[in-house]
LUMTI-242146 format. One record per residue (C-alpha): x, y, z; residue in one letter. Coordinates in steps of 0.5 Angstrom, whole numbers, plus 500, padded with zeros to 3 digits. Layout:
XYZA
...
END
This chain:
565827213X
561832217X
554828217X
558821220X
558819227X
562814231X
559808232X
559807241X
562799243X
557797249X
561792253X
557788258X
560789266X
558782267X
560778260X
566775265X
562774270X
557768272X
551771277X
550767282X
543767285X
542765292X
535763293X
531762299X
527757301X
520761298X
523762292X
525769291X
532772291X
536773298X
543775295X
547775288X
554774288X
558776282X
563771281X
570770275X
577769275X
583771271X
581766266X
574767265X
572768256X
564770255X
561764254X
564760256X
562754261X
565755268X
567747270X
568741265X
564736264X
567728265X
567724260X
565718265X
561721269X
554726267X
556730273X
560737272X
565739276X
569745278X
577746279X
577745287X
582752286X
574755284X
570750288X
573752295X
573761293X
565760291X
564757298X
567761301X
564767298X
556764299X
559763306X
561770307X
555772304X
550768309X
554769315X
550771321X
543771317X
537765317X
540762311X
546757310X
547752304X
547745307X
552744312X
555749309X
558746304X
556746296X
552739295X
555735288X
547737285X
550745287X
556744284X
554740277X
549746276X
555752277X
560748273X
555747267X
553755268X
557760262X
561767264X
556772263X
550769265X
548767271X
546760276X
541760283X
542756288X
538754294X
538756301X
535753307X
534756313X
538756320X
534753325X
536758330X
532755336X
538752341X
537750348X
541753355X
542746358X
541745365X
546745370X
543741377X
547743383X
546742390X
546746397X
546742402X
542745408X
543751405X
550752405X
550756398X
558757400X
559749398X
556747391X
556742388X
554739382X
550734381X
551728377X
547724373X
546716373X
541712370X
543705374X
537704380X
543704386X
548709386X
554708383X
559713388X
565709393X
564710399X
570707403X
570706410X
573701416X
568696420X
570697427X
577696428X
580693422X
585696419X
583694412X
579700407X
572698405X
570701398X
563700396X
558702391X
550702393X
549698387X
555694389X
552693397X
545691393X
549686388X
552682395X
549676397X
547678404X
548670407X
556671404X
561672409X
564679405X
557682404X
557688407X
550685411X
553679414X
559683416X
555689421X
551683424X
557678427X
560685430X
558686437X
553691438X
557697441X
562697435X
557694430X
552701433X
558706431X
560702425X
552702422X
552710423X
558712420X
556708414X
549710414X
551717413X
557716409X
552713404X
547717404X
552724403X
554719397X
547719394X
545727394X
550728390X
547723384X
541724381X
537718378X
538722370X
532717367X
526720365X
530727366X
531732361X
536738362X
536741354X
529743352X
529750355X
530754348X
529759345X
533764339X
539763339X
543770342X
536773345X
535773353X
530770358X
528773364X
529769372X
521769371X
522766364X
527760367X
523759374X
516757371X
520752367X
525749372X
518749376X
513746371X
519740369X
524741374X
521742381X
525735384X
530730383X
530723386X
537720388X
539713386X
538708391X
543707397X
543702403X
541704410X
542700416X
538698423X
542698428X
542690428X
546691421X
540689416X
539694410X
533697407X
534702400X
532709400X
532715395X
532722397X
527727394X
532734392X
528739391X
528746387X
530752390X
526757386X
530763390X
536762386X
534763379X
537768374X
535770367X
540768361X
542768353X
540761351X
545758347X
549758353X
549753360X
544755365X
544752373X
539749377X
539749385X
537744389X
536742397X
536738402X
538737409X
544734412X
544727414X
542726421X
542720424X
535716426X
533716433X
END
């Protein structure tokens, strides 16, 4: 008896455990998952085959807990699985995988590069209490109301510069036909009013086409400097044209106008892309033509 030993049972760790290999985009491996259940036997297969259908599937119960754990895994790193989500092809290959031996799974990378979208706000006559935001349009005219009275009619007017540029001027309603059958004094008062209240409504619209405010990019989370910003806004952003608005002579007839707003690169600060960012601009108050 003396001369026998005892034969040493090796159990393997991970014989009811399936081994899930995350595997980056260049082929090796990023992490390694150990996953089971309560149920899980040696050997056996993870999922169940359909006897309709070649995919294998996973009970939901498993199917949700292996996402959730991939997740958790690949939180905050440069990888993800698509959408975050297992695709159908990803779920077959983890449903045919056996307890005790081990699937991978293939990661793409996170496009990290976001925009800091460009917020455009006016100042006018550099009145940097009073800021306002400008809003974009892509019609020609401005699309702003502008409500007034003509002389001493007690009936509100609300226009639009598109809905001035639409009007018939040989129309008796039309804004055109209306300033020229006024006498000169109240038609001079009347046209100056209009005038100014027009051009206030087009400065704080910007014509939108061709405009681009989401291509200032960079890592997502990293800072940018005001130097950084402003030679971007400067290169791509330096002005903004108004929608057209109607301005009137002083015998009521109309021609249409654009103001030029102009970047205030003086106003410029650093951020974190991912995160909105503001564009000042200027341009002078209206000031009635001599």
């Amino acid at each position: 008896m003396g001369g026998l030993t005892q034969n040493q049972v090796i159990v393997n760790p991970d014989a009811k455990n399936l081994t899930i290999n995350l595997i980056k985009p260049d082929g090796t491996t990023f992490k390694t998952i150990k996953w089971t259940t309560a149920t899980a036997v040696a050997g056996q297969t993870v999922g169940t085959s359909q006897s309709n259908n070649a995919q294998w599937i996973l009970n939901s119960n498993d199917q949700a807990d292996i996402q959730t754990q991939i997740n958790t895994q690949l939180s905050g790193s440069s990888y993800q699985i698509a959408d975050n989500k297992l695709s159908a092809s990803q779920i077959d290959n983890i449903a045919r995988g056996t307890f005790g031996g081990q699937v991978n799974i293939q990661l793409t990378a996170v496009n990290t590069t976001v925009p800091s979208i460009i917020n455009p706000q006016i100042a006018i006559d550099g009145n940097f209490r009073e800021m306002e935001p400008l809003t974009g349009v892509d019609s020609e005219y401005g699309t702003a109301k502008v409500t007034f009275k003509l002389g001493d009619q007690s009936k509100e007017i609300q226009l639009s510069a598109g809905d001035v540029a639409a009007q018939k001027e040989s129309d008796k309603d039309s804004l055109v036909y209306q300033l020229k059958h006024m006498d000169g004094t109240a038609r001079k008062a009347a046209v100056e009013q209009i005038n100014a209240d027009f051009y206030n409504a087009a400065i704080k619209q910007y014509s939108s086409k061709g405009v681009v405010l989401d291509k200032f990019v960079g890592t997502k989370g990293s800072t940018y400097s005001a130097a950084e910003l402003g030679t971007y806004l400067n290169d791509n952003l330096s002005t903004l044209t108004t929608p057209k608005y109607p301005s009137f002579d002083a015998d009521g007839n109309v021609t249409y106008k654009t103001v030029t707003l102009h970047l205030l690169m003086g106003d410029i600060f650093g951020g974190t892309y991912g995160t909105p960012t503001g564009a000042l601009y200027v341009c002078d108050a209206y000031k009635p033509e001599a």
